[in-house]
N, C-alpha and C positions, 0 to 999 in steps of 0.2 A: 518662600521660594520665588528667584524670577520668574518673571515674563521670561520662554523662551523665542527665542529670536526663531523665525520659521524657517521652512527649507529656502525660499529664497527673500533675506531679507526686504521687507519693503513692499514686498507681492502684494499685490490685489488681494480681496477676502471674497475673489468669485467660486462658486461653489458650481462644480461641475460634475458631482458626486456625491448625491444628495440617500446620505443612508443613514437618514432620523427620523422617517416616519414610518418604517416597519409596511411598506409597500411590497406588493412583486413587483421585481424586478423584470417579469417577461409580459408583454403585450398581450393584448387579450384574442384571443384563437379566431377564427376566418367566421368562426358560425355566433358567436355571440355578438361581431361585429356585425353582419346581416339580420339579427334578431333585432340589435338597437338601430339600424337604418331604416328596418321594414318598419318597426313601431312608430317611427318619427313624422310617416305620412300621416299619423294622427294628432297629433302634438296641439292641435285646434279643439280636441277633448279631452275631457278632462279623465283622468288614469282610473280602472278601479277601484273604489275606494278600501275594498274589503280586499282585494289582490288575493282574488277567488283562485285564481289559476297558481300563483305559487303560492298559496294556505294548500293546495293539496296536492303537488307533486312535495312539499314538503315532508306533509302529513305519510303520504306512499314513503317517500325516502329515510322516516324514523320510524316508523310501527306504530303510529298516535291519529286519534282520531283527530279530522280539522277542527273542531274549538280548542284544540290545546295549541294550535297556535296562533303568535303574533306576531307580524311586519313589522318593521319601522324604517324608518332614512338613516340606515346605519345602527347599530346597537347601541350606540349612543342615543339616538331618540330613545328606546324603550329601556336604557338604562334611567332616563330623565323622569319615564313615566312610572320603574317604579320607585324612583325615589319620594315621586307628587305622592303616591299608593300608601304611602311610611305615613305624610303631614307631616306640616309644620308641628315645631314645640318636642315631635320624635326623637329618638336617639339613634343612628346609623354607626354598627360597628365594621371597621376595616383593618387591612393591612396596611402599615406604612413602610417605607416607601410602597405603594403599588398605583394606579393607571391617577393620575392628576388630574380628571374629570370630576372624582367622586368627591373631594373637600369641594371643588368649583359648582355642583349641584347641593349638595348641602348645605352650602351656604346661600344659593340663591332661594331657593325653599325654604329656610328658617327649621333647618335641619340640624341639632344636634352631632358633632363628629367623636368617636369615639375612636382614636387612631392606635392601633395596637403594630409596636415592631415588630421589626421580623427580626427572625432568628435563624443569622447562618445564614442570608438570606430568603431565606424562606418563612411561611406565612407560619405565625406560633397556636394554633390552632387551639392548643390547650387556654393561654393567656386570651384568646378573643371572648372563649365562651366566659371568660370570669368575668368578663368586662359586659356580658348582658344582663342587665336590669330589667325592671318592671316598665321602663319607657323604651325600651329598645324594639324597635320595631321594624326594625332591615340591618341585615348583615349580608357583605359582600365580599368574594372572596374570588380574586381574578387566579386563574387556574388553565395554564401555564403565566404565573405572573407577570406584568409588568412595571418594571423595566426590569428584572432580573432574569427572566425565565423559568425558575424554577417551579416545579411540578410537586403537589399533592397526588396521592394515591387514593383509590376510593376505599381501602381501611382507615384511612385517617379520614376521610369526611363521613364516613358512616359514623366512626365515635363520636365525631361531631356535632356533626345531625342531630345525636342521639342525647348530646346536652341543651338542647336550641328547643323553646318553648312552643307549642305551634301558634302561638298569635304572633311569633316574629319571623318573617317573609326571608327567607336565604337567596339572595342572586348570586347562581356561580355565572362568572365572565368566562366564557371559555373563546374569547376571539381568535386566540393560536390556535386550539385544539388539532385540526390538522396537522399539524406540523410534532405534533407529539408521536414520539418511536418509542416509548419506553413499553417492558409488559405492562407494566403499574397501571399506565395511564388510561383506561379507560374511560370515556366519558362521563360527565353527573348526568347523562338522559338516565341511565341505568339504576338513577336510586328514585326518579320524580314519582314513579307508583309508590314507592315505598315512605316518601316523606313530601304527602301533600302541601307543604308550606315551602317548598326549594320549587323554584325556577332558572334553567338555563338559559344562557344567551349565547347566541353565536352570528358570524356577521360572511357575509362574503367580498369583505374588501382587502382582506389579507390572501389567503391561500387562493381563493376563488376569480383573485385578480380584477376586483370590479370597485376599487375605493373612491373612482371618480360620480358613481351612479350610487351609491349610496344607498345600503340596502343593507337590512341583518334580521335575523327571528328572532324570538323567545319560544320555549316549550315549558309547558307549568300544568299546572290543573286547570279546568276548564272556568272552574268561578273566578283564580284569579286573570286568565289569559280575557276573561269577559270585560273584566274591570280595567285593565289595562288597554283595552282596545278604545276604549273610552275617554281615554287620554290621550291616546296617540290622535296627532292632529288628521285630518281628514284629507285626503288625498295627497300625502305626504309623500307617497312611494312614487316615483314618476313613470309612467307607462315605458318608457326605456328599462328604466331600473328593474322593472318588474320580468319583463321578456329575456334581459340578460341573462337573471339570475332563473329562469327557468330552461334557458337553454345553456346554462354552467350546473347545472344540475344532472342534464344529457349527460356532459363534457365531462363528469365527475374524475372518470379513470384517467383521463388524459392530463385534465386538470393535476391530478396527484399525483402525477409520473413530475411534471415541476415542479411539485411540492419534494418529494425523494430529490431533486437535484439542487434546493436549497439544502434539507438536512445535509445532504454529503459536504457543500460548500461552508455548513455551520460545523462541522466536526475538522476538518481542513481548518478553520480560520482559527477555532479555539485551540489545537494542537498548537498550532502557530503562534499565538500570544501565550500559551504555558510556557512552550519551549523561549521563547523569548523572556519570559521570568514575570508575568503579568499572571495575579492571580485572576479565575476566570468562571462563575461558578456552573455548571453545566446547565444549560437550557435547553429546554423545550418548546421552544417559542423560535421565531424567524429573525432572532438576533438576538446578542450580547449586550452581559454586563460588564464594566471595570469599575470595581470599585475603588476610585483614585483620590476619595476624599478631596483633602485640599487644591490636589492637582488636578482636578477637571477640569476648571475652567481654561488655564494654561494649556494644557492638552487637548482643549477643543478649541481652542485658536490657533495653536500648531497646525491640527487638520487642515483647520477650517482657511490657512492659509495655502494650504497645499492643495485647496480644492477639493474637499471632504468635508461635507456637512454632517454632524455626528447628532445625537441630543443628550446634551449636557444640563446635567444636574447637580448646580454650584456646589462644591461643599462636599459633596458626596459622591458622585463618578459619571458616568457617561453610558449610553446606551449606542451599540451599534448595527443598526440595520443590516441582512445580508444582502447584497446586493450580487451582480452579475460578478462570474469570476473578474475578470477585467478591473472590478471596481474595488473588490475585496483586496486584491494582490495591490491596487495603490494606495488602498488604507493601511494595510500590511507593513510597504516599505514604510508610510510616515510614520506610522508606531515605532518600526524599527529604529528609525533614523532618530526619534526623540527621545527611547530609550537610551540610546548610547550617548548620549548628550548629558540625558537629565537622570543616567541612574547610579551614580554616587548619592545625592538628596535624595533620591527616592528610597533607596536602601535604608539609608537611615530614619525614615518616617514609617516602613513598614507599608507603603501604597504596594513595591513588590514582593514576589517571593525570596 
């Protein structure tokens, strides 16, 4: 298939509508903004190391006692820390496609990858547990995934679970969770009494609006949240970061009233690319998938001409951030406009409905 020519030939490739990093789109509230200014008069010392103060509005806000949980600079660090938890020479099983972190630690580690497709988009759950051995020692399973969205239920991760040996460590990612409306979707905190060897992760730079401060927990059992605290490097959380995310803790409800106005704008935008004939598969996460195979890349230089930064996954589709309505309606029309362009080829490849 060509190169499509963009809306306006020859344009710049400036991006003024940047909806590929799965960000909020709305600013962070009057009071989290005076929590990081008050904290900054300190900045000359050095931050809690142990971030005594959110270990325990945490602890209050899930029903766990503080050693169950762990800080990091984002669930990325303590995704990092328990991969170290696995060793080298280990075998890490996952979902493929899902978050492109977990081959890039596994391989810095000397991590074994055990990479299991999805199915339908979705994680094959059955097919993961076949795929655990006697060296498998961490399975991950991002939950609303990404870059798909798509959503497990906690009867599928119970039978799960309930194949998974307890010497091998379970990280669910659940960095959308918020952003999940389904009944199904109840969090994995609600199985960790039940299966001492699962750990949750969850972050507050997505729904919580705080990606620039860098902050996420883990909730696990106390021996492994021990261990893992061990890892995580030492005063990693920065005294800003800390005070934010305990005064977006306050904010919780208010916080989630903008989360409810992303879901409305994710149900809007996906109506919009079905009806437009883009298969679409329903997410639970704070953005979309299109799976355009060979067409991604074309399609994300369309955007990306039109001033629309997507995150494009050669070969296999593109992920789109939800952004402010404003910004949605002008990714909206470039989709439009490159449909009606590029969908006789596309028909015939089967990228559309």
């Amino acid at each position: 298939m060509r190169e499509a020519a963009g809306p306006t030939a020859g344009a710049s490739r400036t991006v003024t509508r940047s909806l590929s990093r799965n960000e909020s789109p709305h600013g962070p509230l009057p009071d989290i903004v005076a929590a990081v200014a008050a904290s900054s008069r300190d900045v000359n010392r050095y931050p809690d190391p142990a971030c005594t103060d959110l270990t325990a509005a945490l602890a209050r806000r899930h029903g766990v006692a503080p050693d169950r949980v762990a800080i990091g600079a984002g669930s990325c660090a303590l995704l990092q820390a328990v991969f170290q938890l696995a060793g080298p020479g280990a075998t890490a099983v996952y979902a493929w496609r899902s978050f492109e972190y977990y081959p890039i630690l596994a391989g810095h580690l000397g991590i074994q990858s055990e990479r299991v497709p999805l199915a339908d988009d979705v994680h094959d759950l059955a097919a993961m547990a076949d795929r655990i051995t006697a060296t498998t020692r961490l399975v991950v399973i991002c939950n609303p995934n990404n870059p798909t969205g798509t959503l497990l239920g906690l009867d599928r991760l119970r039978a799960f679970l309930d194949r998974v040996p307890p010497t091998c460590l379970v990280a669910l990612d659940e960095a959308y969770f918020e952003y999940v409306d389904e009944p199904m979707g109840a969090g994995g905190l609600a199985l960790c009494d039940r299966y001492p060897n699962l750990v949750v992760l969850r972050t507050f730079s997505k729904a919580y609006g705080l990606a620039g401060l860098r902050v996420g927990y883990l909730i696990g059992a106390a021996r492994i949240v021990a261990s893992l605290r061990e890892m995580t490097l030492p005063f990693a959380v920065s005294a800003p970061a800390q005070h934010a995310a305990v005064a977006a803790l306050a904010l919780e409800d208010v916080l989630l009233m903008r989360v409810r106005q992303t879901i409305a704008e994710r149900t809007r935008v996906r109506a919009a690319l079905l009806a437009d004939g883009f298969a679409v598969p329903a997410s639970q996460a704070n953005f979309l998938w299109l799976g355009l195979g060979e067409n991604a890349g074309p399609f994300g230089s369309w955007c990306a001409r039109a001033g629309i930064e997507l995150r494009v996954f050669d070969g296999e589709g593109v992920r789109v951030s939800l952004g402010s309505p404003s910004d949605n309606d002008a990714f909206l029309a470039a989709v439009h406009r490159w449909r009606v362009r590029n969908a006789p080829e596309l028909l015939t490849t089967g990228a559309l409905r």
